[in-house]
C-alpha positions, 0 to 999 in steps of 0.5 A: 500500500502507497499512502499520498497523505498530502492530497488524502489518498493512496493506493492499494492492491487490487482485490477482486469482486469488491473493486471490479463492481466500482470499475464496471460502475465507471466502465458504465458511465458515459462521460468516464467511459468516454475518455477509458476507451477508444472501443464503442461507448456500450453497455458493459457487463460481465465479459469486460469484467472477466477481461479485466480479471484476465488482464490485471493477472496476467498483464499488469507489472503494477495495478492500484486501486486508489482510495481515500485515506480515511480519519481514524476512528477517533478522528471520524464523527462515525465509523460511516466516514472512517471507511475509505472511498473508491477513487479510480484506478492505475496500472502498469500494462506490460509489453509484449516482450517484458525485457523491453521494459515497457509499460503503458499506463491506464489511469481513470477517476470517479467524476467526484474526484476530478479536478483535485489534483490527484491526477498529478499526484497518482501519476507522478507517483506511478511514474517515480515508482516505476523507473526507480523500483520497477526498472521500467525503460518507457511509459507510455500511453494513449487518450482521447483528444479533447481530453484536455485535463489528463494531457495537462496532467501527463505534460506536468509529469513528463511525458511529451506527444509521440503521435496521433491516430487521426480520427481513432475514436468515434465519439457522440457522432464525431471522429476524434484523433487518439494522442499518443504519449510517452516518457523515457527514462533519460526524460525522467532524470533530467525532469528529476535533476531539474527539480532538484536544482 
Protein backbone atom coordinates (compact mmCIF):
# COMPACT_ATOMS: atom_id res chain seq x y z
CA UNK A 1 0.00 0.00 0.00
CA UNK A 2 1.36 3.60 -1.39
CA UNK A 3 -0.17 6.04 1.31
CA UNK A 4 -0.05 10.10 -0.64
CA UNK A 5 -1.24 11.99 2.61
CA UNK A 6 -1.00 15.31 1.36
CA UNK A 7 -3.84 15.32 -1.07
CA UNK A 8 -5.65 12.42 1.25
CA UNK A 9 -5.37 9.11 -0.80
CA UNK A 10 -3.44 6.08 -1.53
CA UNK A 11 -3.00 3.44 -3.47
CA UNK A 12 -3.60 -0.25 -2.73
CA UNK A 13 -3.85 -3.62 -4.09
CA UNK A 14 -6.43 -4.86 -6.39
CA UNK A 15 -8.89 -7.38 -4.53
CA UNK A 16 -11.22 -8.53 -6.61
CA UNK A 17 -15.08 -8.75 -6.88
CA UNK A 18 -15.48 -5.73 -4.36
CA UNK A 19 -13.03 -3.40 -6.83
CA UNK A 20 -14.47 -4.98 -10.28
CA UNK A 21 -18.01 -3.55 -9.09
CA UNK A 22 -16.63 0.03 -8.74
CA UNK A 23 -14.78 -0.10 -12.21
CA UNK A 24 -17.71 -1.83 -14.48
CA UNK A 25 -19.69 1.24 -12.14
CA UNK A 26 -17.24 3.85 -14.09
CA UNK A 27 -16.90 1.38 -17.31
CA UNK A 28 -20.71 2.07 -17.49
CA UNK A 29 -20.60 5.54 -17.11
CA UNK A 30 -20.82 7.51 -20.39
CA UNK A 31 -18.90 10.72 -19.56
CA UNK A 32 -15.80 8.36 -17.77
CA UNK A 33 -16.07 5.51 -20.31
CA UNK A 34 -15.61 8.10 -22.94
CA UNK A 35 -12.12 9.30 -22.01
CA UNK A 36 -11.39 4.78 -20.82
CA UNK A 37 -11.61 3.57 -24.02
CA UNK A 38 -11.41 4.14 -27.62
CA UNK A 39 -13.94 0.99 -28.38
CA UNK A 40 -17.86 1.60 -28.66
CA UNK A 41 -19.33 3.53 -25.54
CA UNK A 42 -21.93 0.15 -24.95
CA UNK A 43 -23.42 -1.20 -22.02
CA UNK A 44 -20.74 -3.05 -20.29
CA UNK A 45 -21.33 -6.49 -18.46
CA UNK A 46 -19.56 -9.48 -17.44
CA UNK A 47 -17.31 -10.32 -20.42
CA UNK A 48 -15.48 -6.83 -19.69
CA UNK A 49 -15.48 -7.91 -16.19
CA UNK A 50 -13.71 -11.15 -16.74
CA UNK A 51 -11.15 -9.06 -19.18
CA UNK A 52 -10.37 -7.20 -16.55
CA UNK A 53 -9.75 -10.09 -14.26
CA UNK A 54 -7.66 -11.75 -17.04
CA UNK A 55 -5.82 -8.78 -17.70
CA UNK A 56 -4.65 -7.43 -14.15
CA UNK A 57 -3.42 -11.14 -13.55
CA UNK A 58 -1.57 -11.63 -16.38
CA UNK A 59 -0.64 -8.40 -17.91
CA UNK A 60 -0.03 -5.64 -15.46
CA UNK A 61 3.50 -5.08 -13.89
CA UNK A 62 1.74 -2.90 -11.26
CA UNK A 63 -2.33 -2.48 -10.59
CA UNK A 64 -3.59 0.06 -7.66
CA UNK A 65 -6.76 0.98 -6.57
CA UNK A 66 -6.81 4.18 -5.33
CA UNK A 67 -8.99 5.06 -2.31
CA UNK A 68 -9.30 7.83 0.29
CA UNK A 69 -7.31 7.72 3.39
CA UNK A 70 -9.80 7.87 5.83
CA UNK A 71 -9.87 9.73 9.56
CA UNK A 72 -9.03 7.47 12.44
CA UNK A 73 -11.90 6.11 14.11
CA UNK A 74 -11.01 8.53 16.74
CA UNK A 75 -10.90 11.50 14.47
CA UNK A 76 -14.07 10.30 12.49
CA UNK A 77 -17.61 11.64 13.59
CA UNK A 78 -18.73 7.86 12.90
CA UNK A 79 -17.33 4.84 11.77
CA UNK A 80 -19.69 5.70 8.14
CA UNK A 81 -16.67 8.36 7.46
CA UNK A 82 -13.62 6.16 8.63
CA UNK A 83 -14.33 3.82 5.62
CA UNK A 84 -12.08 4.57 2.50
CA UNK A 85 -13.63 5.89 -0.68
CA UNK A 86 -13.24 4.46 -4.05
CA UNK A 87 -11.38 6.99 -6.13
CA UNK A 88 -10.18 5.04 -9.53
CA UNK A 89 -7.95 3.20 -10.78
CA UNK A 90 -3.96 2.90 -12.02
CA UNK A 91 -1.99 0.34 -13.98
CA UNK A 92 1.20 -0.56 -15.44
CA UNK A 93 0.22 -2.62 -18.53
CA UNK A 94 3.38 -4.91 -19.79
CA UNK A 95 4.63 -5.06 -23.25
CA UNK A 96 4.59 -7.88 -25.40
CA UNK A 97 8.16 -8.63 -24.65
CA UNK A 98 8.93 -7.99 -20.98
CA UNK A 99 12.76 -7.49 -21.29
CA UNK A 100 11.99 -4.38 -23.07
CA UNK A 101 10.98 -2.76 -20.10
CA UNK A 102 7.94 -1.17 -21.28
CA UNK A 103 4.74 -0.19 -19.78
CA UNK A 104 1.84 1.65 -20.80
CA UNK A 105 -0.04 3.37 -18.44
CA UNK A 106 -4.02 3.21 -17.89
CA UNK A 107 -5.46 5.68 -15.32
CA UNK A 108 -9.45 6.81 -14.61
CA UNK A 109 -11.15 8.63 -11.55
CA UNK A 110 -14.97 8.63 -10.40
CA UNK A 111 -16.31 12.03 -11.76
CA UNK A 112 -16.50 13.04 -7.72
CA UNK A 113 -12.95 13.18 -7.50
CA UNK A 114 -11.69 15.07 -10.57
CA UNK A 115 -10.25 18.28 -10.72
CA UNK A 116 -8.45 17.78 -7.04
CA UNK A 117 -5.04 17.12 -8.38
CA UNK A 118 -4.80 13.54 -7.78
CA UNK A 119 -4.31 13.13 -11.37
CA UNK A 120 -0.54 14.51 -10.89
CA UNK A 121 -0.14 13.36 -7.53
CA UNK A 122 -1.14 9.45 -8.65
CA UNK A 123 0.84 9.50 -11.91
CA UNK A 124 3.97 11.31 -10.63
CA UNK A 125 3.99 8.81 -8.24
CA UNK A 126 3.39 5.65 -10.50
CA UNK A 127 5.94 7.42 -12.68
CA UNK A 128 8.60 7.60 -9.96
CA UNK A 129 7.76 4.01 -8.86
CA UNK A 130 8.00 2.72 -11.92
CA UNK A 131 11.69 3.87 -13.14
CA UNK A 132 13.04 3.55 -9.74
CA UNK A 133 11.72 0.17 -8.25
CA UNK A 134 10.31 -1.49 -11.24
CA UNK A 135 13.44 -0.94 -13.88
CA UNK A 136 10.81 0.35 -16.49
CA UNK A 137 12.75 1.80 -19.70
CA UNK A 138 9.03 3.63 -21.24
CA UNK A 139 5.93 4.74 -20.37
CA UNK A 140 3.60 5.13 -22.48
CA UNK A 141 0.03 5.88 -23.10
CA UNK A 142 -2.87 6.94 -25.32
CA UNK A 143 -6.11 9.30 -24.52
CA UNK A 144 -8.62 10.76 -26.23
CA UNK A 145 -8.32 14.41 -27.77
CA UNK A 146 -10.34 16.90 -26.05
CA UNK A 147 -9.13 15.21 -23.21
CA UNK A 148 -7.60 18.19 -22.31
CA UNK A 149 -7.43 17.96 -18.36
CA UNK A 150 -5.10 14.50 -18.39
CA UNK A 151 -2.81 15.80 -21.15
CA UNK A 152 -2.24 18.91 -18.77
CA UNK A 153 -1.66 16.37 -16.20
CA UNK A 154 0.75 13.88 -18.37
CA UNK A 155 2.74 17.05 -19.69
CA UNK A 156 3.24 18.06 -15.96
CA UNK A 157 4.74 14.75 -15.28
CA UNK A 158 6.81 14.44 -18.16
CA UNK A 159 5.60 12.83 -20.93
CA UNK A 160 5.89 14.70 -24.27
CA UNK A 161 3.41 13.81 -27.53
CA UNK A 162 4.96 10.97 -29.51
CA UNK A 163 2.00 10.73 -32.02
CA UNK A 164 -1.53 10.71 -33.36
CA UNK A 165 -4.02 8.04 -34.88
CA UNK A 166 -6.08 10.57 -36.94
CA UNK A 167 -9.60 10.28 -36.23
CA UNK A 168 -9.31 6.94 -33.87
CA UNK A 169 -12.13 7.11 -31.84
CA UNK A 170 -15.92 7.78 -32.66
CA UNK A 171 -17.31 9.95 -30.08
CA UNK A 172 -21.01 11.27 -29.78
CA UNK A 173 -21.20 11.37 -33.69
CA UNK A 174 -17.79 12.69 -34.44
CA UNK A 175 -14.19 11.44 -35.09
CA UNK A 176 -11.99 12.02 -32.55
CA UNK A 177 -7.69 11.54 -33.01
CA UNK A 178 -6.15 9.01 -30.17
CA UNK A 179 -2.93 11.46 -28.94
CA UNK A 180 -0.17 9.25 -28.18
CA UNK A 181 2.29 9.83 -25.32
CA UNK A 182 5.33 8.67 -23.83
CA UNK A 183 8.44 9.38 -21.43
CA UNK A 184 11.57 7.57 -21.29
CA UNK A 185 13.92 7.12 -18.70
CA UNK A 186 16.63 9.75 -19.67
CA UNK A 187 13.28 12.44 -19.86
CA UNK A 188 12.63 11.32 -16.03
CA UNK A 189 16.23 12.00 -14.89
CA UNK A 190 16.62 15.15 -16.46
CA UNK A 191 12.85 16.41 -15.44
CA UNK A 192 14.31 14.96 -11.58
CA UNK A 193 17.89 16.74 -11.99
CA UNK A 194 15.99 19.84 -12.77
CA UNK A 195 13.57 19.98 -9.67
CA UNK A 196 16.03 19.40 -7.73
CA UNK A 197 18.04 22.50 -8.85
Amino acid sequence: MFDLPEIGIRLRGFQGDKDLDQIMLMENDREIATLMTIHFLVPQGEQTRELYKKNIAEHTEMFCIIETIPPTLAEAQSEVTAVPEFVGFVGLFAGPDRGQRLSMLSIAFVKKFWNKGYGTAVVKFVVDYAFRNLNMHRISLGTTEGNDRAIAVYKKCGFVLEGRDRKNHWVDGGWKDLIRMGIIIDDWIEMNKKEKA
